[in-house]
N, CA, C and O of each residue as an XYZ file, in Angstrom:
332
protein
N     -10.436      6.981      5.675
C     -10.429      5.978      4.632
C      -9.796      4.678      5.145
O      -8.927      4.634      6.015
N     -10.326      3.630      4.511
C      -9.871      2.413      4.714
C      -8.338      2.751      4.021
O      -7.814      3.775      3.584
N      -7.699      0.614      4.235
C      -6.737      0.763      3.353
C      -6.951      0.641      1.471
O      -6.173      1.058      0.613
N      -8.193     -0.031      1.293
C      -8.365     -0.649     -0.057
C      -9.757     -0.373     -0.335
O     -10.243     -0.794     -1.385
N     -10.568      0.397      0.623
C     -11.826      0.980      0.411
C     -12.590     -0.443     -0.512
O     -12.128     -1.521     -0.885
N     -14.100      0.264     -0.643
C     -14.720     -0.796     -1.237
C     -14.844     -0.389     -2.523
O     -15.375     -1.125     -3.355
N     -14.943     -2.704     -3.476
C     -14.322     -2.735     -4.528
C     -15.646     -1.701     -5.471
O     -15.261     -1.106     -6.477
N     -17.217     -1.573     -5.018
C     -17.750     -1.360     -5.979
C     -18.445      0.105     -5.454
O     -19.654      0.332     -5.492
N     -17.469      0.988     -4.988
C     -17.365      2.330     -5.002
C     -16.267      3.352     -4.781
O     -15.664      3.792     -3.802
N     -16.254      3.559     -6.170
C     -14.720      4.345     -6.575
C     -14.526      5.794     -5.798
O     -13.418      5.951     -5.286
N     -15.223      6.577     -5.693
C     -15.256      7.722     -4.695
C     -14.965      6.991     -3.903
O     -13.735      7.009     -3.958
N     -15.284      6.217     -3.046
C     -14.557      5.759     -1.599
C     -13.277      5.051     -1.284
O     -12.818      4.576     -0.245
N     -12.742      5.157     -2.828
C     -11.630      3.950     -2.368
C     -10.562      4.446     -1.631
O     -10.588      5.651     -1.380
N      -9.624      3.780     -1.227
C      -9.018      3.739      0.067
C      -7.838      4.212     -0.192
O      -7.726      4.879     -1.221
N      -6.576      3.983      0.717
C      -5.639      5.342      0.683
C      -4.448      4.157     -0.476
O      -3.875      4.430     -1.531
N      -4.470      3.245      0.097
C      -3.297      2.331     -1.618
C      -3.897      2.810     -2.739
O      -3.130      3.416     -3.486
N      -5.298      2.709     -3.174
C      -5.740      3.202     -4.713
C      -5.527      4.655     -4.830
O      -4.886      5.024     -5.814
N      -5.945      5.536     -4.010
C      -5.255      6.845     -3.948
C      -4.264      7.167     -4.071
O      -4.083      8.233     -4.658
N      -2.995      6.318     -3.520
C      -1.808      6.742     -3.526
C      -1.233      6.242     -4.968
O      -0.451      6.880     -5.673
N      -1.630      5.328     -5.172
C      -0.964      4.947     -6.469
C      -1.466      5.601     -7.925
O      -0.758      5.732     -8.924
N      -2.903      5.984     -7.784
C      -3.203      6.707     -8.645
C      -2.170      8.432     -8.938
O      -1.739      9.133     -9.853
N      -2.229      8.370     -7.542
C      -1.513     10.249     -7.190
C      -0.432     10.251     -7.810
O      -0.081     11.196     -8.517
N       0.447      8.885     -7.584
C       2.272      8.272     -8.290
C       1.861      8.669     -9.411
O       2.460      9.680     -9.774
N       0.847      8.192    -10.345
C       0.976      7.805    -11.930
C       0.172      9.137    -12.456
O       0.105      9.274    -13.677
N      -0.440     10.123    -11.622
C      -1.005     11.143    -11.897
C       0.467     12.447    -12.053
O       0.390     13.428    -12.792
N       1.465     12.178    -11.337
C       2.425     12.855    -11.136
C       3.357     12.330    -12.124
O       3.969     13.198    -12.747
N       3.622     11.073    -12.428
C       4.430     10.999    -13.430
C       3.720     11.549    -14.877
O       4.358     12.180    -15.720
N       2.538     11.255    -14.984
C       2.223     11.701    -16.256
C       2.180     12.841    -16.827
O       2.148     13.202    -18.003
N       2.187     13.514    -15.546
C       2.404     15.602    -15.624
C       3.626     15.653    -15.760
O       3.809     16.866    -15.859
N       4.652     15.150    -15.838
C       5.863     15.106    -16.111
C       6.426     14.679    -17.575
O       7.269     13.782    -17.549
N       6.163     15.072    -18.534
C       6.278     14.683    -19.815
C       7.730     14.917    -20.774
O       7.981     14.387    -21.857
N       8.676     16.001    -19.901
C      10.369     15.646    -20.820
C      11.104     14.438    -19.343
O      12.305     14.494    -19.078
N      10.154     13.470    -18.576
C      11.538     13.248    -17.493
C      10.377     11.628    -17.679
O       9.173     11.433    -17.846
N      11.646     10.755    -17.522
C      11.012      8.901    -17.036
C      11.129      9.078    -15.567
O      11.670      9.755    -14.693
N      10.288      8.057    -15.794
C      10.574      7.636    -14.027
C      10.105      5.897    -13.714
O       9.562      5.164    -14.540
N      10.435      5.581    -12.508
C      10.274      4.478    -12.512
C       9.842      3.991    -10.934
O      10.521      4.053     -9.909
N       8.808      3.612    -11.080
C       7.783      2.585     -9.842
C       7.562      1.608     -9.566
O       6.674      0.911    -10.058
N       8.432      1.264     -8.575
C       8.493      0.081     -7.649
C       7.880     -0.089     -6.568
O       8.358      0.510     -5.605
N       6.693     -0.900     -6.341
C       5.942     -1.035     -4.950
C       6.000     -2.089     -4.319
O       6.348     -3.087     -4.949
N       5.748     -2.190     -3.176
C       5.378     -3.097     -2.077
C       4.508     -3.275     -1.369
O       4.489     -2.273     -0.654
N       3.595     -4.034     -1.024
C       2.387     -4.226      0.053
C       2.749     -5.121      1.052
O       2.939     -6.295      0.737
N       2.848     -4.838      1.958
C       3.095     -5.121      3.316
C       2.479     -5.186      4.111
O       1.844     -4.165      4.375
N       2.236     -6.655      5.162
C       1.714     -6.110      6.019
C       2.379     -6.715      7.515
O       2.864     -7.805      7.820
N       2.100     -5.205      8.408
C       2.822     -5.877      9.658
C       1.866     -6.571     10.693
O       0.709     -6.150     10.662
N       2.177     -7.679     11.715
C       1.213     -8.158     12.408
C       2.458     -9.078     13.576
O       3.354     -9.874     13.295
N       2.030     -8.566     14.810
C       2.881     -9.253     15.727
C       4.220     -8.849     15.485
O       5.072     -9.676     15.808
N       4.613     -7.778     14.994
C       5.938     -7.457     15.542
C       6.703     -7.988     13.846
O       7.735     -7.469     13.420
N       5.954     -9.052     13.117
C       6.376     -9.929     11.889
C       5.881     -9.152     10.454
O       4.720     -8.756     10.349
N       6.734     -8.999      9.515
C       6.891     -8.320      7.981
C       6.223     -9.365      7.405
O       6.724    -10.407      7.828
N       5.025     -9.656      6.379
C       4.429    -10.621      5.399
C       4.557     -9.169      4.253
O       4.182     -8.006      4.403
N       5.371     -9.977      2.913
C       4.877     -9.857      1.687
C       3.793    -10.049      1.442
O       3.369    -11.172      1.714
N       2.673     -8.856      0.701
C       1.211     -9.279      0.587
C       1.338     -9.491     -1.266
O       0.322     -9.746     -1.913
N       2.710     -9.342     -1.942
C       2.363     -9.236     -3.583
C       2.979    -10.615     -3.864
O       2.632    -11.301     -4.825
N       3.970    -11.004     -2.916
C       4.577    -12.128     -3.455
C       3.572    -13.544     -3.175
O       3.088    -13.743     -2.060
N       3.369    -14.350     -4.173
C       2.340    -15.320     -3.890
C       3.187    -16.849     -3.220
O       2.575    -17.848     -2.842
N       4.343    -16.724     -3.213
C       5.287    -17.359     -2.523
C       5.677    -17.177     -1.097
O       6.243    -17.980     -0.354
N       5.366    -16.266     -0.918
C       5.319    -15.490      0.995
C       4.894    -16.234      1.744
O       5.126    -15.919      2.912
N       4.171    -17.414      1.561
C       2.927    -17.968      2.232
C       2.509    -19.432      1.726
O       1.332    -19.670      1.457
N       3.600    -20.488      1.593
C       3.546    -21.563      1.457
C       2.984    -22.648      2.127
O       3.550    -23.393      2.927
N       1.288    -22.700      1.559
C       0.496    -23.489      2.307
C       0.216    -25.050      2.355
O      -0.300    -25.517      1.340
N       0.499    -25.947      3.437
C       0.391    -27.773      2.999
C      -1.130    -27.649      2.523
O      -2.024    -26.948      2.995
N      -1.159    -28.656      1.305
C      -2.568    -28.508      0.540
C      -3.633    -29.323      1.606
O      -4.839    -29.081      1.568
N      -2.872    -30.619      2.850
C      -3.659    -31.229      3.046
C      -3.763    -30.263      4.430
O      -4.894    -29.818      4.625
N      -3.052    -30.002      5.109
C      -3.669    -29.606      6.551
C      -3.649    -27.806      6.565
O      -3.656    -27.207      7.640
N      -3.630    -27.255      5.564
C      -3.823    -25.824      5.037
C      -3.054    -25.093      6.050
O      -3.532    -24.028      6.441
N      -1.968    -25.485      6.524
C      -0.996    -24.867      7.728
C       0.246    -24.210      6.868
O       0.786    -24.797      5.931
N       0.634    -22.824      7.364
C       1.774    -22.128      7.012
C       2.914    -23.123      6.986
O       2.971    -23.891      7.946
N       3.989    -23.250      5.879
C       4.788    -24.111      5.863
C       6.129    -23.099      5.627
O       6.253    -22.235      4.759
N       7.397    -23.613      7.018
C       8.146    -22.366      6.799
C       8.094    -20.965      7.279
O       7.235    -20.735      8.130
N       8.615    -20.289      7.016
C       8.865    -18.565      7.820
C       8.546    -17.625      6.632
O       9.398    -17.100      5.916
N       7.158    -17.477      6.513
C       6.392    -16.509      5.095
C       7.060    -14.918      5.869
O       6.857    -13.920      5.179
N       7.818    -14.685      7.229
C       8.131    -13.233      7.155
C       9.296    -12.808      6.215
O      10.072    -13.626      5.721
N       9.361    -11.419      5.999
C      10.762    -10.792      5.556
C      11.332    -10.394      6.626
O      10.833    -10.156      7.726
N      12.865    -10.299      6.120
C      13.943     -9.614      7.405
C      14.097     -8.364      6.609
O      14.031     -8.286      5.383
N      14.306     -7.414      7.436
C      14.345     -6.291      6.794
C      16.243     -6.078      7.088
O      16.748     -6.402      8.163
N      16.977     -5.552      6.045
C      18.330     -5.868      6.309
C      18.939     -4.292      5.814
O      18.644     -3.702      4.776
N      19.589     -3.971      6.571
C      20.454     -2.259      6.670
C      21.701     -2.291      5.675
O      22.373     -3.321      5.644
N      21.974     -1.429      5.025
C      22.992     -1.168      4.328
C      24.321      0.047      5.377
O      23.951      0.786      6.289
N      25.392     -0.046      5.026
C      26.184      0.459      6.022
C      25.805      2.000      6.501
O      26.486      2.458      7.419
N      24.663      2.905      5.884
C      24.416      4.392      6.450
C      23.059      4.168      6.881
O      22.172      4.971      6.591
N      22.736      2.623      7.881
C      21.874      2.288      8.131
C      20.158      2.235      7.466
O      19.146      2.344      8.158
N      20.192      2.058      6.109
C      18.927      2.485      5.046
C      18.283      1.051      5.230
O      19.076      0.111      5.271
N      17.172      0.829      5.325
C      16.456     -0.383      5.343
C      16.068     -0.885      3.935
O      15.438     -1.934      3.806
């Protein structure tokens, strides 16, 4: 499977629509407990972290359509080393 499979065939879609369906298929079988889902889309390229949800990640000049700024994330450790 792709990552996002194609948009106009649902049997084929890809492993993000799968996975997120599987999350909300599992919480819903769960009916005395909440839960709560937080995601991220990411993508890595050159060694560099891009936010793919934040529409701010990627601040483009309108006239010369060039990246403006450092659209990567730092990924930053908490003291039992957790990213």
């Amino acid at each position: 499977y792709t990552m996002m499979g194609p948009k106009n065939n649902f049997a084929c879609r890809g492993l993000c629509p799968r996975t997120i369906a599987g999350l909300f298929t599992t919480c819903g079988e769960q009916a005395n407990s909440a839960s709560t889902i937080r995601m991220s889309y990411m993508e890595i390229y050159n060694d560099q972290i891009y936010d793919l949800l934040n529409p701010d990640a990627f601040p483009v000049d309108a006239i010369t359509g060039e990246i403006q700024g450092d659209p990567t994330l730092k990924l930053q450790e908490d003291k039992h080393g957790n990213c």
